[in-house]
N, C-alpha and C positions, 0 to 999 in steps of 0.2 A: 504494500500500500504506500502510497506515495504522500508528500507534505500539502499535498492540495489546491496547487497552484491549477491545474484545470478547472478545479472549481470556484477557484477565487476568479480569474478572469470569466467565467461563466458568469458568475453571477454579477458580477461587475458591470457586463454587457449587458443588463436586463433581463441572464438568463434565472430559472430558477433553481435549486439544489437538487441535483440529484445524487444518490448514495453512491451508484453504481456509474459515473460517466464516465468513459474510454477514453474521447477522442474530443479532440476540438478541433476547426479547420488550423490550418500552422498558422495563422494569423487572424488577429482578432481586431476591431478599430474600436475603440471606445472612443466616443461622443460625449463631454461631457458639456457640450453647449459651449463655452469659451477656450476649449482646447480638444481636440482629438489626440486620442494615443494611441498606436500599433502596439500589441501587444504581440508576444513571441516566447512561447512556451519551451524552457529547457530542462531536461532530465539535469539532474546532478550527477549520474552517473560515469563514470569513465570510459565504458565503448560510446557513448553518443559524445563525448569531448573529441574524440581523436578522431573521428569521421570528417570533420566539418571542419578540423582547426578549433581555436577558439568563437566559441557561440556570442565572446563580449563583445570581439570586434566587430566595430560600427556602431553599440548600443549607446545609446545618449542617455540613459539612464535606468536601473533595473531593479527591479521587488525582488530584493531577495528574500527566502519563503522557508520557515522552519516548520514543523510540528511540533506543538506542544508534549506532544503522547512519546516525539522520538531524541533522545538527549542525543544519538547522534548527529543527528539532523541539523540541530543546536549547534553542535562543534566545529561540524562541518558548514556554517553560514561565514564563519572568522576565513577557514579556508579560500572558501568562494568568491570572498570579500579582497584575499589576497590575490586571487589569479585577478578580477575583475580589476583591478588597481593596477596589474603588471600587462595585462592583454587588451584592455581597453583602447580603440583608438581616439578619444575625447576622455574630457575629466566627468566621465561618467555618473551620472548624480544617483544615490541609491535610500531605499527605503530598505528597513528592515519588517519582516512582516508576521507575525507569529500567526498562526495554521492552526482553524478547531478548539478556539478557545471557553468552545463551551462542552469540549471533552471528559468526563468523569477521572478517567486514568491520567491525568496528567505527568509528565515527568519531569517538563522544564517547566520550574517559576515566571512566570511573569515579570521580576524583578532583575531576573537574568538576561533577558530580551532586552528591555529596557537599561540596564547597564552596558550589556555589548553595542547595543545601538549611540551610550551616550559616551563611550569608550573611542569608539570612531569615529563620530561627531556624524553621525544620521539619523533621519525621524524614526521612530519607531510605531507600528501601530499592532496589535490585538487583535484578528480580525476571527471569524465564523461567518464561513459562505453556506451555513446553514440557515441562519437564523439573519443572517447581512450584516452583522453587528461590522462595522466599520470598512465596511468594503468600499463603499462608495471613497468614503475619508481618505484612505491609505494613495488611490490613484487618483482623485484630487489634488494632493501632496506631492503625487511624483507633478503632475502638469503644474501645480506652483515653479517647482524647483526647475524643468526645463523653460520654463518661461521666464524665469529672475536668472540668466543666467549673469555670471559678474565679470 
């Protein structure tokens, strides 16, 4: 099971949750009225890195995506954080974005998300594309941050 980045751009789009979703076309446009965003789904995986190159180059800015439920997942956001920094071709603007936070099993704190985020100087948000709890917020925030660029 994966940290839920299909579902978060799913719903983000206006779509609605579902438990079991697969697939989303490779690209998505979110319309948020004063900004549109392409959005562009990456495994964190290591065979879908090495296919492609890096999946950072050209991203002007990217939701990175944990799960609450997976402390790896967690760990591996600081990693991600570091290729996106070294492979990026722009000063890539990033949110930090915690996954299902209205999970029972939780594994990673909340306070942890939030420190890692204020560690490397990026917004953090809390989201559940269950329920929408901050979905909207999260890519609002990224279309702030491409729009103020300095």
């Amino acid at each position: 099971m994966g940290v839920g980045k299909r579902n978060l751009a799913h719903r983000a789009s206006g779509g609605v949750f579902k438990e079991d979703i697969l697939t989303l076309p490779e690209e998505v446009e979110l319309n948020l009225g004063w900004v549109s965003l392409r959005l562009v789904a990456h495994s964190g995986e290591s065979r879908f890195r090495k296919v492609g190159g890096s999946p950072w180059r050209g991203a002007e800015g990217t939701i990175l995506c944990y799960d609450c439920q997976n402390a790896t997942s967690f760990w591996n956001s600081l990693k991600w954080f570091q290729e996106i920094q070294r492979y990026s071709d722009y000063d890539c603007r990033i949110v930090i974005v915690e996954t299902k936070n209205d999970a029972d099993n939780r594994t990673v704190l909340q306070d942890a998300g939030k420190l890692l985020a204020d560690l490397i100087g990026v917004p953090f948000f809390s989201t559940s594309s269950k329920s929408g709890v901050m979905v909207k917020e999260c890519f609002e925030e990224m279309g702030r941050l491409l729009l103020n660029e300095d």
